[in-house]
C-alpha positions as CSV (number, residue, x, y, z in Angstrom):
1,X,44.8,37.1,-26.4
2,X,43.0,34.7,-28.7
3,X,39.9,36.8,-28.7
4,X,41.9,39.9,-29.3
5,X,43.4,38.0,-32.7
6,X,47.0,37.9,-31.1
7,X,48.2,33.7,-31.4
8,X,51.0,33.7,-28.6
9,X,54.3,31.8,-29.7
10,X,54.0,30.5,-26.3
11,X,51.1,29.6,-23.3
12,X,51.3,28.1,-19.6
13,X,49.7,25.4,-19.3
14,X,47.1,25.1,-16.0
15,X,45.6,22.2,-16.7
16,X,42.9,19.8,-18.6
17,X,43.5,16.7,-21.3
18,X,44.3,19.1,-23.9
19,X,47.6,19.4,-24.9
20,X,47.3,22.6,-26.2
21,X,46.9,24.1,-23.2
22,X,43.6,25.5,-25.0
23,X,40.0,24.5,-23.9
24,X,37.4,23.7,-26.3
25,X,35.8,27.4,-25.9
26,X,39.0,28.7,-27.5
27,X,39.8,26.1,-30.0
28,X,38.1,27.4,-33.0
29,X,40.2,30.7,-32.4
30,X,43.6,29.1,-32.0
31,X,43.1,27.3,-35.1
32,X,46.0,25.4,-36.7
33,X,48.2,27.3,-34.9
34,X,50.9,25.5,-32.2
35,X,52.5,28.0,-29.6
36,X,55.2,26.1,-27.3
37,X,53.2,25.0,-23.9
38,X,54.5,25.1,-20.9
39,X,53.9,23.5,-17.6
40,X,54.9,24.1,-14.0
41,X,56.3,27.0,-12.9
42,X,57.4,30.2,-14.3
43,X,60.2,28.8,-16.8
44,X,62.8,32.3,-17.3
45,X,64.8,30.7,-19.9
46,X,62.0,28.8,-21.9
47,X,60.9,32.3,-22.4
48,X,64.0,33.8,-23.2
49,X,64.1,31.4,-25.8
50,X,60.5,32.3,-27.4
51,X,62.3,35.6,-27.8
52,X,58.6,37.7,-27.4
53,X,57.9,41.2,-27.7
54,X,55.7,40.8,-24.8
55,X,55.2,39.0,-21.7
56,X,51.5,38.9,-20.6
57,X,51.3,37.8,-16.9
58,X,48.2,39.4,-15.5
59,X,47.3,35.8,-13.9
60,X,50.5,34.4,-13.6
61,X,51.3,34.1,-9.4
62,X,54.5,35.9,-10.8
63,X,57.2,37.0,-7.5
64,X,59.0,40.4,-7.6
65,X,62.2,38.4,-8.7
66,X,60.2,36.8,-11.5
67,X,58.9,40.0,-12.6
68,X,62.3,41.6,-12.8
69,X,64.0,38.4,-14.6
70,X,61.0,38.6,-17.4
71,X,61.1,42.2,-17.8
72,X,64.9,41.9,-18.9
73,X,63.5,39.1,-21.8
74,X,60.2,41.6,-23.1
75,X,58.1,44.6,-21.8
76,X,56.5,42.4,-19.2
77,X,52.4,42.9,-18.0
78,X,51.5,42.1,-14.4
79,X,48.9,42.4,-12.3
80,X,47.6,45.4,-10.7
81,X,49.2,45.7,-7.1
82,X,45.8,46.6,-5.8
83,X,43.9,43.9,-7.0
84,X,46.1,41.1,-5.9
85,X,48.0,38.4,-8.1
86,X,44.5,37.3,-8.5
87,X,41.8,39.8,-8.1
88,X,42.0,41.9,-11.8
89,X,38.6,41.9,-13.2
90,X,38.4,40.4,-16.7
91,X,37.3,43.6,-18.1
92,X,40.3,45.4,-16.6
93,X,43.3,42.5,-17.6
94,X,41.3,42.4,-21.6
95,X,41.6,46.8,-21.2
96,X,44.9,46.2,-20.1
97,X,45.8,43.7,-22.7
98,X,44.5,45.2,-25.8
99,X,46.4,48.8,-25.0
100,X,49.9,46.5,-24.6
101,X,49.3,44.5,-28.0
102,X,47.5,47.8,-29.4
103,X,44.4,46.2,-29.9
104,X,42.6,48.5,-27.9
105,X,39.7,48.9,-29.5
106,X,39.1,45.5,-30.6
107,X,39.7,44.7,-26.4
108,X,36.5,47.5,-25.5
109,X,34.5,45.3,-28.1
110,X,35.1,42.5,-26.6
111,X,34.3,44.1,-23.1
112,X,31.2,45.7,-24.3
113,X,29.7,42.6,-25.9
114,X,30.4,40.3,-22.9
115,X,29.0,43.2,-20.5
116,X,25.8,43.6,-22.6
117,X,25.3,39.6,-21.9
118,X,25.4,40.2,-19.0
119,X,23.1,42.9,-18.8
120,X,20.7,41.0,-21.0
121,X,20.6,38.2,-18.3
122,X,20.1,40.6,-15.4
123,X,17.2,42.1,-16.9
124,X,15.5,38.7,-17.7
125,X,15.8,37.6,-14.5
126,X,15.3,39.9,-12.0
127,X,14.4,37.3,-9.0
128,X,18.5,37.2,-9.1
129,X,19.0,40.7,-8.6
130,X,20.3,41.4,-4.7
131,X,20.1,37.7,-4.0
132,X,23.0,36.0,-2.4
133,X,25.2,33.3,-3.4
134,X,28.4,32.3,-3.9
135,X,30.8,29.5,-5.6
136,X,32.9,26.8,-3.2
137,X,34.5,23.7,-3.8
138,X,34.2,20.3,-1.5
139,X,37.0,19.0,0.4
140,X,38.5,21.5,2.4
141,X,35.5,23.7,2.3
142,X,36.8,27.4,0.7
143,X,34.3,30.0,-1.3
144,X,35.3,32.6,-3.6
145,X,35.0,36.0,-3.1
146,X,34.4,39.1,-4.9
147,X,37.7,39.6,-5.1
148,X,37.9,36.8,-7.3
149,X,36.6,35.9,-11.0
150,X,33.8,33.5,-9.7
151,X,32.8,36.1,-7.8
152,X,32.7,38.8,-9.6
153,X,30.9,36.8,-12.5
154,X,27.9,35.7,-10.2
155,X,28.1,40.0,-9.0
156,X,28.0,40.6,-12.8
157,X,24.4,38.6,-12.7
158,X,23.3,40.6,-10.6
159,X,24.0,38.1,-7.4
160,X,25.4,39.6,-3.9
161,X,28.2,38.4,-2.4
162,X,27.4,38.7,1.8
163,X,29.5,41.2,4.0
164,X,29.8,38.3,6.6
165,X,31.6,36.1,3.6
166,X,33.8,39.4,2.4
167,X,34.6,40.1,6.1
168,X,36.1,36.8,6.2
169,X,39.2,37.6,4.4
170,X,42.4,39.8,4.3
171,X,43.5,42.2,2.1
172,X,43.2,41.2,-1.6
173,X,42.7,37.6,-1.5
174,X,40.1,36.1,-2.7
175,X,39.0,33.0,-1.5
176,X,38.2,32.2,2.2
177,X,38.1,28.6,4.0
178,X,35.3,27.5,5.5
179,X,35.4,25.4,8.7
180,X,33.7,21.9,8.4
181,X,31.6,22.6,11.7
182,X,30.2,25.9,10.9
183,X,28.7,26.3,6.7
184,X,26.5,29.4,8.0
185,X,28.5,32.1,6.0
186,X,27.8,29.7,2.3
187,X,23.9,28.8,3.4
188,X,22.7,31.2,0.8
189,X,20.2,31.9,-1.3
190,X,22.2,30.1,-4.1
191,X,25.1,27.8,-3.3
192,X,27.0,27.2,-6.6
193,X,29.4,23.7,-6.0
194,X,32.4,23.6,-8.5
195,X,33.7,20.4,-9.4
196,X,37.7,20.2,-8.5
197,X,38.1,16.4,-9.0
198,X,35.9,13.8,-7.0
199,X,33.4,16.7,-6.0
200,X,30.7,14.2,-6.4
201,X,31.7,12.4,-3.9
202,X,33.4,15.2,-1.5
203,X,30.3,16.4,-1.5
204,X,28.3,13.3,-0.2
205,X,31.1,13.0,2.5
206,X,30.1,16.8,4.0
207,X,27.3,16.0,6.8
208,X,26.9,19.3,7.6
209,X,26.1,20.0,4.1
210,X,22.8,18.1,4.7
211,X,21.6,21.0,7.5
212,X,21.7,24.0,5.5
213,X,18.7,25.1,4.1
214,X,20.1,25.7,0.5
215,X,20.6,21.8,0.6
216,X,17.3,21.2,2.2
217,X,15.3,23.6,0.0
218,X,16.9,22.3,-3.7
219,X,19.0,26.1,-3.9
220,X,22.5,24.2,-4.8
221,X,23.7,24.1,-8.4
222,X,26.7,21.6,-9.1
223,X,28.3,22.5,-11.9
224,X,30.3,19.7,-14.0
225,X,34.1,19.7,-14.5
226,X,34.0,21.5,-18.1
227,X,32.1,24.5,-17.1
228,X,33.8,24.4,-13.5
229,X,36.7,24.5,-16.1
230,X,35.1,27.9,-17.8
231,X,34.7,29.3,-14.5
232,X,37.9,29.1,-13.1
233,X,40.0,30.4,-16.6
């Protein structure tokens, strides 16, 4: 919404020290501004009470219920059946979300600048092009799909995601679990490690992480907690 010039009068709050609710990437276009944050679930009446003139809940984890009570308060925008409470590409929910604030074609700016980054990075590196990777976090071992943001942004570089990882999963989610005695289907060509809290050390406690040739042959990347942040917004 930020990048679309639209300041909400209210934001859920994921997480991170901030308590804006808004990560450094985004401070500079909030500005002095100070929409109500909320926390925890899906708040109906806090809503209510922001009396908005729309409700933009593309990422939101929303239930049919929820969806029903919100669309009473404002003209209410979810996500896609198809794609899953959390499968929309970012191109599709900023499309989506400049037609609803009518900021349409400030929204396909935004889409083609981002997308001709991307293109820009393909072509300068096409060693990347058809390789395979994906992004997982320690702990209980799960890895991201390209059903999923992470996904799709390593697919936008030009990465593959493998058919035995997408085969893994059911319908529209998009993450699947990895079993601690078997981390064949994440030995690729590039294993991208997120940081979730303690990775560091989750990641020291894997044995089996130790045996796969991406470990071996110095193809892991560990990202740090503020781009992991990035990442997963």
């Amino acid at each position: 919404m930020l990048a679309l010039g639209v300041v909400p009068v209210g934001l859920r709050k994921w997480y991170g020290p901030d308590s804006s609710g808004v990560w450094v990437w985004a401070q500079d276009a909030l500005g002095d501004a100070q929409p109500v944050v909320m926390q925890g679930e899906i708040d109906v009446e806090q809503i209510a009470l922001l009396e908005p003139d729309l409700i933009e809940a593309q990422w939101s984890g929303m239930t049919e219920k929820e969806y029903r009570l919100l669309s009473v308060i404002a003209p209410t925008l979810g996500p896609v059946p198809a794609a899953g409470d959390y499968g929309s590409s970012w191109e599709d929910m900023t499309r989506r979300l400049g037609e609803a604030t009518g900021n349409g074609d400030t929204a396909a700016t935004v889409i083609t600048t981002l997308s001709d980054r991307f293109e820009s990075l393909r072509t300068s590196h096409p060693e990347w092009q058809g390789a395979s990777a994906t992004m997982a976090w320690a702990g209980s071992i799960g890895a991201y799909t390209g059903n999923d943001l992470r996904g799709k942004f390593l697919e936008n570089l030009g990465f593959e995601i493998p058919a035995r990882l997408e085969d893994m999963i059911a319908g529209n989610e998009y993450y699947v679990t990895i079993p601690v005695e078997d981390f064949s289907a994440i030995d690729l060509d590039v294993m991208v490690w997120l940081d979730t809290g303690g990775s560091v050390e989750k990641l020291r406690n894997l044995p089996l992480r130790f045996t796969m040739d991406a470990y071996q042959q110095g193809r892991e990347i560990y990202v740090d907690p503020l781009l992991s942040s990035a990442l997963s917004h």
